[in-house]
C-alpha positions, 0 to 999 in steps of 0.5 A, a space after each residue: 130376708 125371709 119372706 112371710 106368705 099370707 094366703 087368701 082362700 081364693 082369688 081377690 075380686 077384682 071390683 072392689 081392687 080396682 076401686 082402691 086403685 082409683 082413690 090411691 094417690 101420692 107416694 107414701 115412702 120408699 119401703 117395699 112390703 116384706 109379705 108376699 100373697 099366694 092362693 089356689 087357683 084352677 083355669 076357667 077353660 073360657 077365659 083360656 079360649 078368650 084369652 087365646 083368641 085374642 092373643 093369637 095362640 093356638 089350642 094345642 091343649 098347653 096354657 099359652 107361655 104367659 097365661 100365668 100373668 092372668 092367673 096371677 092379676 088378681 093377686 098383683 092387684 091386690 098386693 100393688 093397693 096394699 095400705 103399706 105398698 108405697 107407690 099408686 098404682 095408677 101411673 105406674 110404668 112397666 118397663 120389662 118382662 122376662 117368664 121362664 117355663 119350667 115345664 110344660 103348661 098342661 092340664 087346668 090345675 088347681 095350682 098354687 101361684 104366689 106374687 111378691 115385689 122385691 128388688 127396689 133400686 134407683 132409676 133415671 127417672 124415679 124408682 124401680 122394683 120387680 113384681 115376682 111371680 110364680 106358679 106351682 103344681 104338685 110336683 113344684 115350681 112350674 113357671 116363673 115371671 119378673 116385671 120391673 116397674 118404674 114408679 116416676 118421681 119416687 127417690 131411692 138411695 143408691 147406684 142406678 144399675 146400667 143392664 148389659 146390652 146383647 150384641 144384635 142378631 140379624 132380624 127378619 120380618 117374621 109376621 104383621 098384624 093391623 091392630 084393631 081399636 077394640 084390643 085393649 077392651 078384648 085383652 081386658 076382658 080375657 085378662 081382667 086387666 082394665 086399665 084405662 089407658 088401654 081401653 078407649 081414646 077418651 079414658 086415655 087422653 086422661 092419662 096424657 096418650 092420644 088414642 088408646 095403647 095396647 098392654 105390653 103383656 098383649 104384644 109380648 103374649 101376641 109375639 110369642 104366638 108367632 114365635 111358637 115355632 121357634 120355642 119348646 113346649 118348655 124349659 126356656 126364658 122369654 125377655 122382653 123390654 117395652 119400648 113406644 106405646 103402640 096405638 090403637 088401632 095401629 099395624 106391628 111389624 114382628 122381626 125375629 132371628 133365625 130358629 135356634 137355642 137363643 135369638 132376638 126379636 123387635 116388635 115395630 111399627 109400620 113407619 118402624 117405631 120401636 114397640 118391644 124388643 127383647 130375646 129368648 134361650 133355652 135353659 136345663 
């Protein structure tokens, strides 16, 4: 089925979306949307060296790998608080992420990004569907990203899909990191991604964690900053699938196989709670 673009004139503000997340409650109907939404967008240089900065990346004059989430956030906001979009945001789980770079990250735009969801399908646990994102420039597709989110309790017909398990690699500890309390709210303030659960233990508790969590696109983007001399500046996929919440504030235990086109990494607590775990390779 072709998808039917509707563009906006520029990014949705965030406020106003957040609001809608927050009175949105109860599941209204199995059906995805057949629109997807895309505008123009350039990269506002601080919100790049806040975003580096707490991430751990480098300033190598390349956008970090999974900057584009950022970019993108605005657009997933609004597009996951559409009337017609059937699941509440809040509650929402995501359960993996896989980007794949085109071509390198270079330069502040303006570049086209676009966000859809598609590929619904029955899950143990409720419902899954991917949140596709994309990024052009002039020349074309730039980058890519999927995340696949579970909604709980929802009920599509269908097979549940097993996904195939990688035969392990041996892993060695690459890096470590303690985890301060206030990540959430610097990773909010560099990706404007306020969800509750990441930002304080009170807020957090209210959705049943003890303390507060670190995103999951924080340990992945934080990850592949340690990862850096293990990827090229482009033409590869990073999969990752989120496992234990990390607490915070917490210490994360980074194990990766050697250097080489394809490897395997695990992100771990001190006392070896799974976190993360997932793989990259190199593509033409």
């Amino acid at each position: 089925m072709a998808i039917e673009w509707r563009d906006l004139p520029s990014s949705p503000p965030l406020p106003g979306l957040f609001l809608r997340a927050a009175l949105r409650r109860g599941i209204h109907g199995t059906t995805l949307p057949t629109f997807g939404l895309r505008t123009q967008v350039r990269v506002d240089p601080m919100q790049a060296k806040r975003y580096r900065e707490v991430c751990g990346f480098a300033d190598t004059g390349m956008l970090p790998p999974t900057f584009p989430h950022v970019l993108a956030f605005p657009l997933q906001m609004k597009l996951l608080t559409e009337p017609d979009f059937p699941f509440p945001l809040l509650g929402l789980v995501h359960l993996s992420n896989r980007i794949r770079v085109i071509r390198p990250l270079g330069g502040e735009g303006p570049f086209v990004v676009s966000v859809q969801a598609n590929n619904l399908q029955p899950h143990e646990k409720g419902a899954l569907f991917s949140l596709l994102i994309r990024l052009e420039d002039q020349l074309g597709l730039l980058w890519e990203g999927e995340s696949r989110i579970l909604c709980r309790g929802a009920k599509v017909p269908g097979p549940i899909i097993e996904r195939p398990q990688e035969d392990p690699l041996e892993l060695t500890e690459i890096d470590r990191w303690t985890v301060p309390a206030d990540t959430g709210r610097a990773y909010a303030r560099a990706s404007g991604d306020y969800n509750p659960i990441h930002l304080s233990a009170p807020s957090a508790k209210l959705f049943g964690f003890p303390r507060a969590i670190a995103h999951g696109l924080w340990s992945k983007a934080r990850a592949l900053a340690s990862l850096s001399d293990r990827l090229p500046r482009a033409g590869y996929v990073v999969e990752v699938r989120f496992q234990k919440p990390l607490l915070l504030p917490g210490e994360a235990r980074l194990y990766a196989s050697a250097p080489a086109p394809h490897g395997q990494l695990s992100l771990r607590g001190a006392d070896e709670v799974p976190h993360m775990s997932g793989n990259w390779h190199q593509v033409g």
